[in-house]
N, C-alpha and C positions, 0 to 999 in steps of 0.2 A: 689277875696280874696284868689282863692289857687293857684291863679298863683305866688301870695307873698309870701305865704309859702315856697315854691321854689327858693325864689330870693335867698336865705341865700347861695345856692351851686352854685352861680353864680362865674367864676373867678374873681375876684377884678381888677379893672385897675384904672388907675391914666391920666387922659388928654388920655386916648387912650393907653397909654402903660399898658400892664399887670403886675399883679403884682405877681404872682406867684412864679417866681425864690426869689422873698423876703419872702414871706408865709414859702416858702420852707426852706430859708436858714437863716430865723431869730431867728428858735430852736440854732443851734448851738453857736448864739451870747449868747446866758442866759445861755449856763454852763458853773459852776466855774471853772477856771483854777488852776493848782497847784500854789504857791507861792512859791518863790525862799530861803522860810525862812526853817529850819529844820522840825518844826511842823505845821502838815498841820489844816486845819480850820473844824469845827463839818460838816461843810455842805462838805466840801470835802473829810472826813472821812466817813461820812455814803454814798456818790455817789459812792464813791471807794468799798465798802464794797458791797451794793447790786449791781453793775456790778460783783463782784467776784464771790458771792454767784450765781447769775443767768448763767454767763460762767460756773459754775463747773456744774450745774443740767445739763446746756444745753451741755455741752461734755460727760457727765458721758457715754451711751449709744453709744459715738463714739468711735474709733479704733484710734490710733496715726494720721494717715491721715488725718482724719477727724479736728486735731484737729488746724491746719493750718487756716481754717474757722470762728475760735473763735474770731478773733477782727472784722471780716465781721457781724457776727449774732450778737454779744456782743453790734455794736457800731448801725446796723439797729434797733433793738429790741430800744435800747436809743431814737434813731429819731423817729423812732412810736408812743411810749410813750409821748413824750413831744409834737408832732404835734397835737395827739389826745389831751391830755390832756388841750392845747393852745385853740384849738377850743373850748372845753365847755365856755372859758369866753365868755362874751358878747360883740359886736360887731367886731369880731374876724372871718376868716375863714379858714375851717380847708379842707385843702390839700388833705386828705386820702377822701375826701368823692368824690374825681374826680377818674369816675375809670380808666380811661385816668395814671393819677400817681400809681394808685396802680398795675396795670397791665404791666405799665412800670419797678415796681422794680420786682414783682413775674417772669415774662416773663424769661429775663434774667439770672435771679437766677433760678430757676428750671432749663434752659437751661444748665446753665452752672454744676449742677448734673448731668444731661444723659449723658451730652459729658464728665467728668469725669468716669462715667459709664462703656460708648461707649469706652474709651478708656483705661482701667486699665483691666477692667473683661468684655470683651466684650459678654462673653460665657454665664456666670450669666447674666446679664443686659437682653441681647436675650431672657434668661430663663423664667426673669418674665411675660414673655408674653403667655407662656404656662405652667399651672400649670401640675405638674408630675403626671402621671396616668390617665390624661384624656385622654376620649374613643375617638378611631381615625377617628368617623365621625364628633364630636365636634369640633378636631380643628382648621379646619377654620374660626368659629364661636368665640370663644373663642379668636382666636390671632386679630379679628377684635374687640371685646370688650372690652381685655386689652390694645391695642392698643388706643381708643376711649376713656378709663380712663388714659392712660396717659398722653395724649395731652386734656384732662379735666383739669388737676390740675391745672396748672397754673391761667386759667378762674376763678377755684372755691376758689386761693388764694386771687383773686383780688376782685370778686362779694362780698365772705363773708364779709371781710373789709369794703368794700363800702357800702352796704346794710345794715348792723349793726349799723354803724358811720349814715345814714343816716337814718335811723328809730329812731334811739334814738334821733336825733337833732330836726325832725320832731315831736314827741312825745311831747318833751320840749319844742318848739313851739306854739304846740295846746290848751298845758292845759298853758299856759303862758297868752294866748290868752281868753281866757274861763277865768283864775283869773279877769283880767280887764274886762272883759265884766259883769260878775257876781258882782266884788264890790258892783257898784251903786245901784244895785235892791236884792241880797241876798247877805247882808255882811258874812252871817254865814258860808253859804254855798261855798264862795267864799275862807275864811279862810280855810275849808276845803282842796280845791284844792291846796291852796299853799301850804297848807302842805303836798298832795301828788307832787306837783312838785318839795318839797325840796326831798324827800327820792328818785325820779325817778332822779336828777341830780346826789346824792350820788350814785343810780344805772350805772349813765351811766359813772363814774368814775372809777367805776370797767369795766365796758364794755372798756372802751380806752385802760385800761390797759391791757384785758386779749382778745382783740383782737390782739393785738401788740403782745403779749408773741406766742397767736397761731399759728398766718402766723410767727414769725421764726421757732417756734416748729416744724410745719410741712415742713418749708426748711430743719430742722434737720433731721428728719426723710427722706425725699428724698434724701440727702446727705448720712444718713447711707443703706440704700438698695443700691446704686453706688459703696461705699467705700468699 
C-alpha cells in the first residue's frame, strides 16, 4: 500500500516512451496568446498585468544589470506556477516533484550568477567568502564554510521545491485515502475529513504558488550579491 503512494512521482511513459518532455512542455500550450485585434481579452489583460506587477517586485532590489534577467525569472517563475498548479488536478503529474528537473533548472541558474560574479567583480565575489574583521586563526575555517554554503545553494534550490511539491501531494493522497476508507463505516467522520482535504488542497495552492515565487526570489537575490 505505500509503495502506491509513490507511484503518483513515478515519470509517466506511453508503450515505453517517456512522457516527460510533454509534462514539461504542455504548460506552455495553455497560455493565451495575444490576438492580432487592437483590444486584448480579460484573461490576457489580467496575465499581462500580474507578470508586470511581479517583474517590477522582482527587479526593484536590482541595479540596471540585473535587469537583463527579467524575461529569464519573469517567464520561469510563469512555468513554475502552471507545472505546479497542473499537478494539483487529478490524474495529472507534476514535473517539479522530480528533483532530477528541479536541480537541472537551479544548477545552471545559480551557475550562471557566480560566473557573472567571477567575472564583473571578481574581488567582491572572492570577498563574500570572508567576512571583514575576522580574527586571522578563523580563516581557514570560515573560507571553507562559505565556500560549503555556496556550492549548498543550488542543492537547497532544488530539495526545497521537491520536498514541498511532494509533501503536499503526499498529504492529499493520505487523507483522500482515509475519506474512502472512512465513508462506509463513519459517514460523519469521513465528511469531516473531506472537509479537511478541501482546505489542505486550497492550502497547497498557495504552496505551488509560493514555492515558484521563492526559488526565483532566491535566484534574484544570488543575482543581486554578483551584480
Amino acid at each position: 500500500m505505500m509503495v502506491s503512494f509513490f507511484d503518483q512521482f513515478a515519470s509517466p511513459s506511453f508503450l515505453g516512451i517517456p512522457l516527460m518532455a510533454v509534462a514539461i512542455a504542455l504548460p506552455w500550450v495553455l497560455f493565451p496568446t495575444p490576438p492580432s485585434r487592437w483590444m486584448n481579452s480579460r484573461l490576457i489583460t489580467a496575465q499581462t498585468w500580474l507578470i508586470n506587477r511581479f517583474t517590477s517586485q522582482l527587479m526593484l532590489p536590482l541595479n540596471v544589470g540585473g535587469h537583463k534577467w527579467a524575461l529569464l525569472l519573469a517567464s520561469l517563475m510563469v512555468f513554475l506556477i502552471t507545472i505546479n498548479m497542473l499537478g494539483l488536478l487529478p490524474y495529472t503529474f507534476t514535473p517539479t516533484t522530480q528533483l532530477s528537473l528541479n536541480m537541472g533548472l537551479a544548477v545552471p541558474l545559480w551557475l550562471a550568477t557566480v560566473i557573472i560574479g567571477m567575472r564583473n567583480q571578481p574581488t567582491v565575489a572572492l570577498g563574500h567568502l570572508l567576512p571583514e574583521g575576522t580574527p586571522v586563526p578563523l580563516i581557514p575555517v570560515l573560507i571553507i564554510i562559505e565556500t560549503i554554503s555556496l556550492f549548498i545553494r543550488p542543492l537547497a534550490l532544488g530539495v526545497r521545491l521537491t520536498a514541498n511539491l511532494t509533501a503536499g501531494h503526499l498529504l492529499i493522497q493520505l487523507i483522500a485515502t482515509a475519506v474512502f476508507v472512512l465513508l462506509p463505516m463513519m459517514p460523519t467522520v469521513a465528511v469531516l475529513t473531506a472537509a479537511v482535504l478541501f482546505l489542505l488542497t486550497l492550502l497547497e495552492v498557495a504552496v505551488a504558488m509560493i514555492q515558484a515565487y521563492v526559488f526565483v526570489l532566491l535566484l534574484s537575490l544570488y543575482l543581486q550579491e554578483n551584480i
